[in-house]
Structure formats: structure tokens, C-alpha cells
N, C-alpha and C positions, 0 to 999 in steps of 0.2 A: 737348837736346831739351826744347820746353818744353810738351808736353800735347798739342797743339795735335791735332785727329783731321782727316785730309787729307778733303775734299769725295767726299763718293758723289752717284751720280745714276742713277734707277731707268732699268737697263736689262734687254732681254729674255735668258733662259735660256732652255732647255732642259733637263727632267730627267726619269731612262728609272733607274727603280726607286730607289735611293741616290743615283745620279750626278749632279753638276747639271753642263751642259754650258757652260761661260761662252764670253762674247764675246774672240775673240781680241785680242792689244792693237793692232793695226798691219793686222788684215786684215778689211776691212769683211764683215759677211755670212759669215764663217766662224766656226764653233765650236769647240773645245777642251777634255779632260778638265781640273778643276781642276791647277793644280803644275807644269804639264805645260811643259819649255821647250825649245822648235822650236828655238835659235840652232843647236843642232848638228847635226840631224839634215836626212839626206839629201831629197831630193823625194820618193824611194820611201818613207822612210817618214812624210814630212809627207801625203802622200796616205791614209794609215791613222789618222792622229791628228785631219785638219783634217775637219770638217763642217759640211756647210751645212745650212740651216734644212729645206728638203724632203726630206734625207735622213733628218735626224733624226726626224722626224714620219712619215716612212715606217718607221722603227723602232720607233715606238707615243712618241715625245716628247712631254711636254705643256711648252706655252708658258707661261713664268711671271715675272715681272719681279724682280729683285734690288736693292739698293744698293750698286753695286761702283763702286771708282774710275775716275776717269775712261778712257778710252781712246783712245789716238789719232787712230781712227778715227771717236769720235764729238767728242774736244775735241781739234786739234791744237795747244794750247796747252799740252799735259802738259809736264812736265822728268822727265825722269827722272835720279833721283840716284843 
């Protein structure tokens, strides 16, 4: 490892008291608790985890920009290692 800090690029969040809601990696326009990893889980409960921007703002969400790693959805150029 030699230091090197991977590229961030200010994308939009949502955050509802503590929570900041990030950009999912792979699904455009849907949001995600931080940590959170969908590979396992079923539709029934990706439909309780996944949200989208109008839901969230119907929750009382405020819109807020972050510097998180790239996402596939906005650089299809990511690797993941």
C-alpha cells in the first residue's frame, strides 16, 4: 500500500437526524443506510433498505453533497478490488 487516498467526487446525500443516506453503488437514484450490503438480501427486504430521493424528502431529508468514492452509477470506470 503505498499512501495513495483513492479519488472522491462531491455527490448528493440525504440526511434525516444522524443518518446520512448515501448513493447506492450500482443503482442510479437510489439511496442506502451507511455499511449497509444488499448482495444478500432478498427484494422483500431491498425494498425496506433501498430509497429514492422523493421518499426521502417526504421523510423531512435535507439534500446535502459529500466526497464519497466514486460509484458506478456515476463513474463506470470503478474496479473494485
Amino acid at each position: 500500500m503505498d499512501g495513495t487516498i483513492a479519488k472522491r467526487t462531491a455527490q448528493t446525500c440525504y440526511v434525516i437526524g444522524d443518518i446520512v443516506f448515501l448513493p447506492h453503488y450500482t443503482m442510479p437514484d437510489h439511496f442506502v443506510f451507511p455499511g449497509l450490503d444488499c448482495r444478500t438480501m432478498s427484494r422483500y427486504e431491498l425494498g425496506k433498505v433501498l430509497f429514492k430521493p422523493e421518499e426521502l424528502e417526504s421523510m423531512g431529508a435535507t439534500k446535502t453533497l459529500s466526497h464519497l468514492w466514486s460509484r458506478t452509477s456515476v463513474n463506470t470506470h470503478m474496479v473494485v478490488i
